[in-house]
DSSP file (Angstrom, degrees, kcal/mol; ACC not computed):
  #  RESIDUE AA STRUCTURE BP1 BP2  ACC     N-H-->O    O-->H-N    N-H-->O    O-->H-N    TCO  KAPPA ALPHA  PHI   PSI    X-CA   Y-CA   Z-CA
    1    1 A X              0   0    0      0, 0.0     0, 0.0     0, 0.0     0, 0.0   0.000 360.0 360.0 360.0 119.7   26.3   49.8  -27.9
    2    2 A X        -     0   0    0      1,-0.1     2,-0.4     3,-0.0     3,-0.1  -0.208 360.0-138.7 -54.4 160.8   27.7   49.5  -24.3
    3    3 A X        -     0   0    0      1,-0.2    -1,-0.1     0, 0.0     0, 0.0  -0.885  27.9 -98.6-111.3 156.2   30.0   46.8  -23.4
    4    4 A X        -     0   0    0     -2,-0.4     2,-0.4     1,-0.1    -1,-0.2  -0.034  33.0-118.4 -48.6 163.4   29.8   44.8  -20.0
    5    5 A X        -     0   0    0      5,-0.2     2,-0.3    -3,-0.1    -1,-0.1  -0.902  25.7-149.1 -99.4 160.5   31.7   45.6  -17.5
    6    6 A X        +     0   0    0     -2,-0.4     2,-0.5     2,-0.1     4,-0.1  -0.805  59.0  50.1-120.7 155.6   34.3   42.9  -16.1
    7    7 A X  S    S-     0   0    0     -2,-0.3    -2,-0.1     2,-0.2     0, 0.0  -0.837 121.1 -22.6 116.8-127.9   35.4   42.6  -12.7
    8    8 A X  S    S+     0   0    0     -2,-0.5    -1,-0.1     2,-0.0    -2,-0.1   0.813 106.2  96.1 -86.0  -0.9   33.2   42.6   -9.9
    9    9 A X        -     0   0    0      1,-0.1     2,-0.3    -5,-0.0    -2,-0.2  -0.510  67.2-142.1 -72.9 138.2   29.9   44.5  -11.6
   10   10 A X        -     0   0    0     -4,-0.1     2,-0.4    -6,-0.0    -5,-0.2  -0.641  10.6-133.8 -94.3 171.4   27.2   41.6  -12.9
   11   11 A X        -     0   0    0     -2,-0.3    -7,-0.0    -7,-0.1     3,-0.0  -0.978  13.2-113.0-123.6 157.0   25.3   41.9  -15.9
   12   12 A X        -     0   0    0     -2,-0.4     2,-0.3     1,-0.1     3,-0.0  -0.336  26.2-118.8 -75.2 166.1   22.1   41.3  -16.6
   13   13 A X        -     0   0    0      1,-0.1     2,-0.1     3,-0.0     3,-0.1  -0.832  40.6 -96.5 -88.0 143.7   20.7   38.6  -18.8
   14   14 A X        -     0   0    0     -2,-0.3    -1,-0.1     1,-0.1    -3,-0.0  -0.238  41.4-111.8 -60.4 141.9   18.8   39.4  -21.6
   15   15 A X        -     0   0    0     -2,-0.1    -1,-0.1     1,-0.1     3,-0.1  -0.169  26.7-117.4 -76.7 138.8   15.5   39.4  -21.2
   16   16 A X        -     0   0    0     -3,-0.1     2,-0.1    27,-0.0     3,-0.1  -0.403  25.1-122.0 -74.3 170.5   13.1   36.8  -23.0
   17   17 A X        -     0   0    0      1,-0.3    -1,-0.0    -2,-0.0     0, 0.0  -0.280  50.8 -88.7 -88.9-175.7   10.4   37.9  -25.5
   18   18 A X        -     0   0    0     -2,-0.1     2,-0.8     1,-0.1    -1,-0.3  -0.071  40.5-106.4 -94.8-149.2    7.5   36.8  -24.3
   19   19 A X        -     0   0    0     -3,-0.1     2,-0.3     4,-0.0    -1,-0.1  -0.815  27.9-160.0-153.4 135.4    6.1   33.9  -25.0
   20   20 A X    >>  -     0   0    0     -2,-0.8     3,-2.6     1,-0.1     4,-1.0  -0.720  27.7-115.3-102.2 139.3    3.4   33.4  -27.1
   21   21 A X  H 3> S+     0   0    0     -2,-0.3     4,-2.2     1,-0.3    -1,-0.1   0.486 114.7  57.0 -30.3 -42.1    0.8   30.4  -27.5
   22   22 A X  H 3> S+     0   0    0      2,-0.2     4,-1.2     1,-0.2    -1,-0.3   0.531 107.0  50.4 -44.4 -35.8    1.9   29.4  -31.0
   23   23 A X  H X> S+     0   0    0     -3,-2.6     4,-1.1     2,-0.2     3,-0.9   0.994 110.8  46.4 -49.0 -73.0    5.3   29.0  -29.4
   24   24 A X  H 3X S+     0   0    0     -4,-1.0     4,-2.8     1,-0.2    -2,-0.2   0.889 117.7  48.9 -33.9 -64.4    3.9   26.8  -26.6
   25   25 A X  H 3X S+     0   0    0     -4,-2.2     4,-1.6     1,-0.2    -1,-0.2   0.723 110.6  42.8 -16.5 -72.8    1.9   24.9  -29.6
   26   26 A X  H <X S+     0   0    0     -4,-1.2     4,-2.4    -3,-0.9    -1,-0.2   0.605 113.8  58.5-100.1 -35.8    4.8   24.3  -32.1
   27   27 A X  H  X S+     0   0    0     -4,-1.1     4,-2.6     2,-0.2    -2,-0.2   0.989 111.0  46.8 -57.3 -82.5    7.0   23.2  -28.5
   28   28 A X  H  <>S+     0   0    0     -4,-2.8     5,-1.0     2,-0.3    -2,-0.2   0.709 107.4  46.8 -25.8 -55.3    4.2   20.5  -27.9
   29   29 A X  H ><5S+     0   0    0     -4,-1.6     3,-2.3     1,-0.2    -1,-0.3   0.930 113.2  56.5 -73.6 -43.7    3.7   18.8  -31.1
   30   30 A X  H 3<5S+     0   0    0     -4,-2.4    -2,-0.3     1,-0.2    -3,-0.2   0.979 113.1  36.7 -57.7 -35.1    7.8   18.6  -31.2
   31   31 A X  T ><5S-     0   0    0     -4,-2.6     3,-3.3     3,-0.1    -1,-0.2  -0.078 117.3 -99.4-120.4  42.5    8.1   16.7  -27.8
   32   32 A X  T < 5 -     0   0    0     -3,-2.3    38,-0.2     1,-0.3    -3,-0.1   0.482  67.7 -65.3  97.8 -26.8    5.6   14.7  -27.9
   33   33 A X  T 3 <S+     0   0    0     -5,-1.0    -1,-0.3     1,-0.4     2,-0.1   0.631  93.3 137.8  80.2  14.7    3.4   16.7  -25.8
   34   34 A X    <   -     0   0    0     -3,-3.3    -1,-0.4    -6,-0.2    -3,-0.1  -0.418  45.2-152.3 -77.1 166.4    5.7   16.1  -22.6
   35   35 A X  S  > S+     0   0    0      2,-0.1     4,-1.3    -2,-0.1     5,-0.3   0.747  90.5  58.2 -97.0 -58.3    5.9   19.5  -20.8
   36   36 A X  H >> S+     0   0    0      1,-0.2     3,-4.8     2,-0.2     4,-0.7   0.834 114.0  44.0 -26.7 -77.8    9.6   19.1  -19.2
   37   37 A X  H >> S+     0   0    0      1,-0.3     4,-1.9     2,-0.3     3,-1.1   0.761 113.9  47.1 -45.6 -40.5   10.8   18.6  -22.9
   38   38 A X  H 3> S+     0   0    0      1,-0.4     4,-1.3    -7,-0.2    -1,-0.3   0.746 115.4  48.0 -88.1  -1.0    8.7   21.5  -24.4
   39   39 A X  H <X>S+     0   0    0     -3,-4.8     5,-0.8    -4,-1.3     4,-0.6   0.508 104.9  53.8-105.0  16.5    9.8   23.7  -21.6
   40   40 A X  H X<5S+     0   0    0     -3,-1.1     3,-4.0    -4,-0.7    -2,-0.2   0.885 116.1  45.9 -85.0 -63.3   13.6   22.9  -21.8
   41   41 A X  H 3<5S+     0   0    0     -4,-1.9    -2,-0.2     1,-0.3    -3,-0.2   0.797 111.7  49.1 -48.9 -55.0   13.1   23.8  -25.4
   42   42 A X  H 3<5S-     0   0    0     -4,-1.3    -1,-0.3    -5,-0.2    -2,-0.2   0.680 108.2-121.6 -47.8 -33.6   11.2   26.8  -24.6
   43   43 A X  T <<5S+     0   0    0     -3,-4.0     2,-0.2    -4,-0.6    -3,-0.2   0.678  84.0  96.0 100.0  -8.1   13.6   28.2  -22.0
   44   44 A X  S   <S-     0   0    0     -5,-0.8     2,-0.4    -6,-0.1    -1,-0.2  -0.672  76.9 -86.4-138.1 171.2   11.0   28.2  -19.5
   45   45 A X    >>  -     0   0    0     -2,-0.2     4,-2.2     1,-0.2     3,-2.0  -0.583  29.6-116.3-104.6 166.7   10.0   25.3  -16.4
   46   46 A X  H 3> S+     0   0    0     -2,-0.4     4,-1.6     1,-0.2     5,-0.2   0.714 112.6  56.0 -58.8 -27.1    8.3   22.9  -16.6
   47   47 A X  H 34 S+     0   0    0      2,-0.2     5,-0.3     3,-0.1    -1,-0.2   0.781 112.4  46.3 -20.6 -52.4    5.6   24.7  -13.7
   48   48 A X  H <> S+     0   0    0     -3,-2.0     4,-1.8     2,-0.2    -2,-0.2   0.941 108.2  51.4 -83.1 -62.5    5.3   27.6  -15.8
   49   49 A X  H  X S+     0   0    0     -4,-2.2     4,-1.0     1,-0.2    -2,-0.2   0.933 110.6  53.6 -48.0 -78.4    4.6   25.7  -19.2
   50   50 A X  H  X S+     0   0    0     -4,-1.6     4,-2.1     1,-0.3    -1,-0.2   0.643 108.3  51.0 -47.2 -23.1    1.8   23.6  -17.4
   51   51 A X  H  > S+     0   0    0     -5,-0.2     4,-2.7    -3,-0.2     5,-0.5   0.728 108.2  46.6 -67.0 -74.0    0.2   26.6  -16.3
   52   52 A X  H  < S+     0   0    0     -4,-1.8     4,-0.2    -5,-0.3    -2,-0.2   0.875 115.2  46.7 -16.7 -43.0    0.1   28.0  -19.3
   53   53 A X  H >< S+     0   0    0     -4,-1.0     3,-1.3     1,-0.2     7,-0.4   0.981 114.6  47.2 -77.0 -53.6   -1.3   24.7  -21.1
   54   54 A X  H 3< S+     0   0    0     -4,-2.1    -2,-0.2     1,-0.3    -1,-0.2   0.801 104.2  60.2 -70.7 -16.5   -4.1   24.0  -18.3
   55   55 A X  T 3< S+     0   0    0     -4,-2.7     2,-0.5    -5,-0.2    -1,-0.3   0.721 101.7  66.1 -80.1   0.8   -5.3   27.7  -18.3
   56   56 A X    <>  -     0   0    0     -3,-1.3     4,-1.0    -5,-0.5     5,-0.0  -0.948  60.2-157.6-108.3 122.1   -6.3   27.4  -22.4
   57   57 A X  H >> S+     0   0    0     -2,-0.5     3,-1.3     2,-0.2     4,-0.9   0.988  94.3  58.5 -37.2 -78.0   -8.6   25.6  -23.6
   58   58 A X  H >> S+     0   0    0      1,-0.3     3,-2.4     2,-0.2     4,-1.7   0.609 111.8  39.3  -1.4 -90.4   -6.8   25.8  -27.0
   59   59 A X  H 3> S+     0   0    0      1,-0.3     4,-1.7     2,-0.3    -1,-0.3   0.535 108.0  63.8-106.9 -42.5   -3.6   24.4  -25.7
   60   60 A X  H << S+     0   0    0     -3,-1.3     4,-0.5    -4,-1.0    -1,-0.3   0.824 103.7  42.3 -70.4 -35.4   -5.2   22.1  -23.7
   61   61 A X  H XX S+     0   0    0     -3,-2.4     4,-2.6    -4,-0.9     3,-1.0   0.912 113.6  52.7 -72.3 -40.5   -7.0   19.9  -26.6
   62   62 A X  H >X>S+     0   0    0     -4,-1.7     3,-1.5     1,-0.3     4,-1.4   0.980 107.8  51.5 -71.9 -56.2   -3.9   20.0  -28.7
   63   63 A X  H 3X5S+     0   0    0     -4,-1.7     4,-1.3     2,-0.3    -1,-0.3   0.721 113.5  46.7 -16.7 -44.4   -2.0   18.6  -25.3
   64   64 A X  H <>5S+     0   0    0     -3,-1.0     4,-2.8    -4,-0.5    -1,-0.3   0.827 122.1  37.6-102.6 -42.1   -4.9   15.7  -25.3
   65   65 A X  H <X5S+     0   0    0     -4,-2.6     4,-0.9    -3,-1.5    -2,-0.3   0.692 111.3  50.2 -93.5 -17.5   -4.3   15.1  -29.1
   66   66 A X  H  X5S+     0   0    0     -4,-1.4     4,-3.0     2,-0.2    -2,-0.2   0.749 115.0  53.1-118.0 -50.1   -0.4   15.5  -29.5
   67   67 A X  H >X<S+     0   0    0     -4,-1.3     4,-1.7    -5,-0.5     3,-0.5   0.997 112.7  53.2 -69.0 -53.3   -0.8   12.6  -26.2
   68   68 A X  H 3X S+     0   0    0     -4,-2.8     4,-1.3     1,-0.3    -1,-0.3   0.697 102.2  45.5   3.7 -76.5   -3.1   10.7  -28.8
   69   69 A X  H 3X S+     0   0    0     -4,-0.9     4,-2.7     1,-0.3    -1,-0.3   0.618 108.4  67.2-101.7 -24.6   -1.3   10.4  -31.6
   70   70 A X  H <X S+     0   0    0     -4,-3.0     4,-1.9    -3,-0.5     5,-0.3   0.975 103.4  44.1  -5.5 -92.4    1.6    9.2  -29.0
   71   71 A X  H  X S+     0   0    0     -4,-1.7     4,-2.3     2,-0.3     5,-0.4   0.852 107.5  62.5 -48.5 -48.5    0.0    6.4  -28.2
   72   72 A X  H >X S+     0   0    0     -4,-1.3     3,-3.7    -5,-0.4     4,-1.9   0.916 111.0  36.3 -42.3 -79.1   -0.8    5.7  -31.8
   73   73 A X  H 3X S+     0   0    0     -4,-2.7     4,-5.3     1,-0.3    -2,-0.3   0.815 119.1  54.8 -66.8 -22.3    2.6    5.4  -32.9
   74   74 A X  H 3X S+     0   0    0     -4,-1.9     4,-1.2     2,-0.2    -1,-0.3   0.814 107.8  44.9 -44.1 -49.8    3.4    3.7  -29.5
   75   75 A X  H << S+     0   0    0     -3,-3.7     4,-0.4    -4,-2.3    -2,-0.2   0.867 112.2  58.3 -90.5 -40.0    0.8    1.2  -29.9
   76   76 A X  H  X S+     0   0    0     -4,-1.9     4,-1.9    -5,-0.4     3,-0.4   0.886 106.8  52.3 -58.1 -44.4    2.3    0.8  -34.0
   77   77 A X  H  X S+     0   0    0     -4,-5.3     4,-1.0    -5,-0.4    -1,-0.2   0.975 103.5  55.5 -88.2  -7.6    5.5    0.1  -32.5
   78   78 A X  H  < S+     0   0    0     -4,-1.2    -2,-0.2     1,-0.2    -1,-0.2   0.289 104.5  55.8 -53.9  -3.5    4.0   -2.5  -30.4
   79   79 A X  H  > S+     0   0    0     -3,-0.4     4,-2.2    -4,-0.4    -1,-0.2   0.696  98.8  52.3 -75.1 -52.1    2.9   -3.9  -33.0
   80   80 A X  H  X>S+     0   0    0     -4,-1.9     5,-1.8     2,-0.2     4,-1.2   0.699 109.4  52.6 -67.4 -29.3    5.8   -4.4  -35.0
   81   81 A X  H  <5S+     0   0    0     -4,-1.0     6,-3.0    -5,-0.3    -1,-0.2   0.593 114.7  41.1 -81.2  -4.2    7.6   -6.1  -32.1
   82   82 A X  H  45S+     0   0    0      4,-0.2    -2,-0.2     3,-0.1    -1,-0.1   0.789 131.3  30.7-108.1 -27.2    4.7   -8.6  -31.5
   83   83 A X  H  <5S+     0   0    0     -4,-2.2    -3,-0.2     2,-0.1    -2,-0.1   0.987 130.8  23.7 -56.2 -79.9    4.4   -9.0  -35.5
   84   84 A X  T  <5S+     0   0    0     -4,-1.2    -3,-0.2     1,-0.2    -4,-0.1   0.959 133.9  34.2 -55.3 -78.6    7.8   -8.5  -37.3
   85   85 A X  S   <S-     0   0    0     -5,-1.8     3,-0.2     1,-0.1    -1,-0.2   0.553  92.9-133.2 -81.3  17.4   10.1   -9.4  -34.4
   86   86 A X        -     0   0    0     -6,-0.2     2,-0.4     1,-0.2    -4,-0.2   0.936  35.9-177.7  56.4  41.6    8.1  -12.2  -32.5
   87   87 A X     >  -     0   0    0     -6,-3.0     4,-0.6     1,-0.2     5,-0.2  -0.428  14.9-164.9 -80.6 134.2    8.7  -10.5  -29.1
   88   88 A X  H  > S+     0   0    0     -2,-0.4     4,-2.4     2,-0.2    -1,-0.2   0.858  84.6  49.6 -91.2 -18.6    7.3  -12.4  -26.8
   89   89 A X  H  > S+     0   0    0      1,-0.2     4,-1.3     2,-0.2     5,-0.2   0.978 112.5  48.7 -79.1 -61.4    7.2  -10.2  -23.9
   90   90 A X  H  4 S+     0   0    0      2,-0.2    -2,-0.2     3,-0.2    -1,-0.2   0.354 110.7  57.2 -50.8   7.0    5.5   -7.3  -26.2
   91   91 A X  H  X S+     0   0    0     -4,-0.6     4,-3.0    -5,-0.1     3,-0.3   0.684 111.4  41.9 -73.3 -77.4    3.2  -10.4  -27.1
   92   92 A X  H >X S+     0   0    0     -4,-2.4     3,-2.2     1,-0.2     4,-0.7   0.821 113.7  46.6 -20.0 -98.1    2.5  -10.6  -23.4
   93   93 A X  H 3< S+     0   0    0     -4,-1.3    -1,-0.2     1,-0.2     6,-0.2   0.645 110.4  56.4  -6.9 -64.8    2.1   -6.9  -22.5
   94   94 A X  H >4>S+     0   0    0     -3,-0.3     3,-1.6     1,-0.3     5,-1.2   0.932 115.6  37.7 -60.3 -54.7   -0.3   -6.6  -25.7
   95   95 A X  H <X5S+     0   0    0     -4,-3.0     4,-3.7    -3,-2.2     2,-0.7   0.973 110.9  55.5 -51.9 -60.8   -2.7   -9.6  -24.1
   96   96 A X  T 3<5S+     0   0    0     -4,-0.7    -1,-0.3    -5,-0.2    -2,-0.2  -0.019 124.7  20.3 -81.0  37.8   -2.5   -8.7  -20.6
   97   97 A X  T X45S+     0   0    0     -3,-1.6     3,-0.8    -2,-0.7     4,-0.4  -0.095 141.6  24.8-155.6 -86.2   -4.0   -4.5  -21.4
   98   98 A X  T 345S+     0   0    0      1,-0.3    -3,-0.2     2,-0.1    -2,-0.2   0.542 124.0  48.5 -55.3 -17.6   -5.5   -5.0  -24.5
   99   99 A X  T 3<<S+     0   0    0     -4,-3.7    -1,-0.3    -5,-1.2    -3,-0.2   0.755  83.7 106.7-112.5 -53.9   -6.4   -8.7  -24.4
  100  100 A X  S X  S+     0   0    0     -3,-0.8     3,-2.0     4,-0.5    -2,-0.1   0.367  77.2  48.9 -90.9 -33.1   -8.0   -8.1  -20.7
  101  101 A X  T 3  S+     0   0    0     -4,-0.4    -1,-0.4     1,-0.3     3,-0.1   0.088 112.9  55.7-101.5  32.3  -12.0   -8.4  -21.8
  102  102 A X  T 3  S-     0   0    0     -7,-0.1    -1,-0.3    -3,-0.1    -2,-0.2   0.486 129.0 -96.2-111.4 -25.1  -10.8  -11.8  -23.6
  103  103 A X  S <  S+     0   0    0     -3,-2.0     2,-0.2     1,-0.1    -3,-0.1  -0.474  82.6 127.3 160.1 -77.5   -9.5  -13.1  -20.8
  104  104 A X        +     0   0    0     -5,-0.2    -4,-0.5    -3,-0.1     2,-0.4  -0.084  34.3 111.4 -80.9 110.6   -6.0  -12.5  -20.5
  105  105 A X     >  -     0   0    0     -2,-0.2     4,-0.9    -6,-0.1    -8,-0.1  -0.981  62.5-135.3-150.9 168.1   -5.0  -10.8  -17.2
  106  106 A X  T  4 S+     0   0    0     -2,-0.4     4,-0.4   -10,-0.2    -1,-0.1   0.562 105.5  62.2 -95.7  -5.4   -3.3  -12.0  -14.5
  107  107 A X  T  > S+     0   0    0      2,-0.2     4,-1.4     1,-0.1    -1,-0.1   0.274  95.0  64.9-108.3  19.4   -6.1  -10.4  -12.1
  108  108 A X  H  > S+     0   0    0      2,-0.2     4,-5.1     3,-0.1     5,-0.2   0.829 104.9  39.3 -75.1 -68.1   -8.7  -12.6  -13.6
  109  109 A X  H  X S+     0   0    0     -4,-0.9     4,-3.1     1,-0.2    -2,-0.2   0.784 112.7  58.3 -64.4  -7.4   -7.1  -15.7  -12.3
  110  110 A X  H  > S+     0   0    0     -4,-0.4     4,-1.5     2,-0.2     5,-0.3   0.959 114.3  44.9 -95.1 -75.0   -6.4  -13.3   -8.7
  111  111 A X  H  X S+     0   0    0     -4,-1.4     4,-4.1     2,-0.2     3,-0.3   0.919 112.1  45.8 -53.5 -44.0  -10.5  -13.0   -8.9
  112  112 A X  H >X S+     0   0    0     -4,-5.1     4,-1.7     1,-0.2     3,-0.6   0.971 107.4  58.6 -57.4 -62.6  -11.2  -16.8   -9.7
  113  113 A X  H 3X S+     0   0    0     -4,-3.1     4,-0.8     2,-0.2    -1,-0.2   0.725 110.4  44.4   8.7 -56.3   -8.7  -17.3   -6.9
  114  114 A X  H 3X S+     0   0    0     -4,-1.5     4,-1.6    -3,-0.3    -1,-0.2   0.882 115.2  50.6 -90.7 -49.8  -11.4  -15.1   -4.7
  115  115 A X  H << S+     0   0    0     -4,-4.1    -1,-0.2    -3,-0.6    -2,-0.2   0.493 105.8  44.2-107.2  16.1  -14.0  -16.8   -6.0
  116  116 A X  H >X S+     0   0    0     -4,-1.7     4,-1.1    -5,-0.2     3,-0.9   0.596 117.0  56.5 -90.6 -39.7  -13.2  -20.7   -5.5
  117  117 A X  H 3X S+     0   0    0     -4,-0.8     4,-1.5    -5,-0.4    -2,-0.2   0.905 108.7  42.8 -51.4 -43.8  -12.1  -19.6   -1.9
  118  118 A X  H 3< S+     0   0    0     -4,-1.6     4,-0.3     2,-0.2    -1,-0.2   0.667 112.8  49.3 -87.8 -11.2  -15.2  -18.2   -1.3
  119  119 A X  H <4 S+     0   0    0     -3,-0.9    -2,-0.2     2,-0.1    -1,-0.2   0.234 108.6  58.8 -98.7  11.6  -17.3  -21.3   -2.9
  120  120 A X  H >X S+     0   0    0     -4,-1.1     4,-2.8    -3,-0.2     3,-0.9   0.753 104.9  51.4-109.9 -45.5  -14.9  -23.6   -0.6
  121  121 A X  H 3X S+     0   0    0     -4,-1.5     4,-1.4     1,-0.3    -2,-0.1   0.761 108.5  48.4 -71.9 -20.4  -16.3  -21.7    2.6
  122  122 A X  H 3> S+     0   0    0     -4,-0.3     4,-1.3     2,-0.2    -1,-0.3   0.612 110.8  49.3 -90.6   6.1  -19.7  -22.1    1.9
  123  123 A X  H <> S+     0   0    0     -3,-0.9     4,-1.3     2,-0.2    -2,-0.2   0.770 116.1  40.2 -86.4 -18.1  -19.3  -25.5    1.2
  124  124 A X  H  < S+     0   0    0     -4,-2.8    -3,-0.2     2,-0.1    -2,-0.2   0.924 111.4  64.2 -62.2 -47.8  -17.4  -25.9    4.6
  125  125 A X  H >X S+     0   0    0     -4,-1.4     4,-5.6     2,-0.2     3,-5.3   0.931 113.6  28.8 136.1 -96.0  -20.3  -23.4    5.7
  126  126 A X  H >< S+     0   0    0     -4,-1.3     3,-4.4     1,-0.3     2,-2.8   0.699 115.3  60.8 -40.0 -97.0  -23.3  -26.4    4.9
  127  127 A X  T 3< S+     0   0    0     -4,-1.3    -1,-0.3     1,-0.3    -2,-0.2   0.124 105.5  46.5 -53.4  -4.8  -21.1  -29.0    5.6
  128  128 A X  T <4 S+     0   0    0     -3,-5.3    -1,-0.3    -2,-2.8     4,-0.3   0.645 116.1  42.8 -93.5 -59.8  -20.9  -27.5    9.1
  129  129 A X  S <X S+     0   0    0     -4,-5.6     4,-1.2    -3,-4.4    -2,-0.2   0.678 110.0  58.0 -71.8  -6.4  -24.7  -27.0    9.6
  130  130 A X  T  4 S+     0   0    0     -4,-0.4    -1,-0.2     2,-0.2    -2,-0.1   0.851 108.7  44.9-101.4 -19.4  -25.4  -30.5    8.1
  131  131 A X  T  4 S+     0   0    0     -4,-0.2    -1,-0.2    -5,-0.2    -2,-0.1   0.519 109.4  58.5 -68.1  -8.2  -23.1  -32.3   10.9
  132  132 A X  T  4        0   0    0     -4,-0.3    -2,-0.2     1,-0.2    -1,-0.2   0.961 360.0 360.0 -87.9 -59.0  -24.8  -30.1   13.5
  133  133 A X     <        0   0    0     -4,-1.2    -1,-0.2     0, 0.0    -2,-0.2   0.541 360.0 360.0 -82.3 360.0  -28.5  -31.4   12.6
């Protein structure tokens, strides 16, 4: 086995092995399905990884399902903060996205808004034509 040389001579870095879908896989389900994260783990950037993922099918469902099951546990801890801890702001959030076809959004009242405004100009509208005649 050589040894480096020191002084002004570089050496190379060793070369990676290559890197195999199963890798990619095993990367994914650990972080989450982020890419950055699975390629800082990986060694490789985050460019490279996203290629990789969007040219496979394969790789591409488990991405879709790894983002899933995210949101599952995501949505479980939102749950626990609007349950257990009475958070009133994760109460909010929870209304205004999930809540929306119940009611609660703030671009509901944005639309009634639009539409008393628009039943006040056709009553100015008549009330215009009926002064006229």
């Amino acid at each position: 086995m050589s040894m480096p040389r020191t002084g002004s001579a570089t050496v190379a870095a060793p070369k990676k092995s290559p890197l195999t879908d199963k890798a990619i896989e095993e990367a994914l389900q650990t972080c989450g399905g982020w890419h950055t994260l699975t390629a800082a783990k990986l060694g490789y950037s985050r460019s490279y990884i996203s290629e990789r993922i969007n040219a496979n099918e394969r790789l591409k469902k488990l991405q879709y399902e790894v983002e899933e099951e995210m949101l599952d546990k995501a949505e479980q801890a939102l749950q626990f903060h609007i349950l257990e801890e009475k958070n009133l702001t994760a109460l909010i959030f929870y209304l205004k996205t999930k809540g929306r076809r119940r009611g609660y959004s703030e671009y509901q009242e944005t639309n009634q808004s639009i539409e008393v405004a628009r039943q006040l100009i056709e009553e100015i509208k008549r009330l215009k034509v009926e002064n006229l005649t």
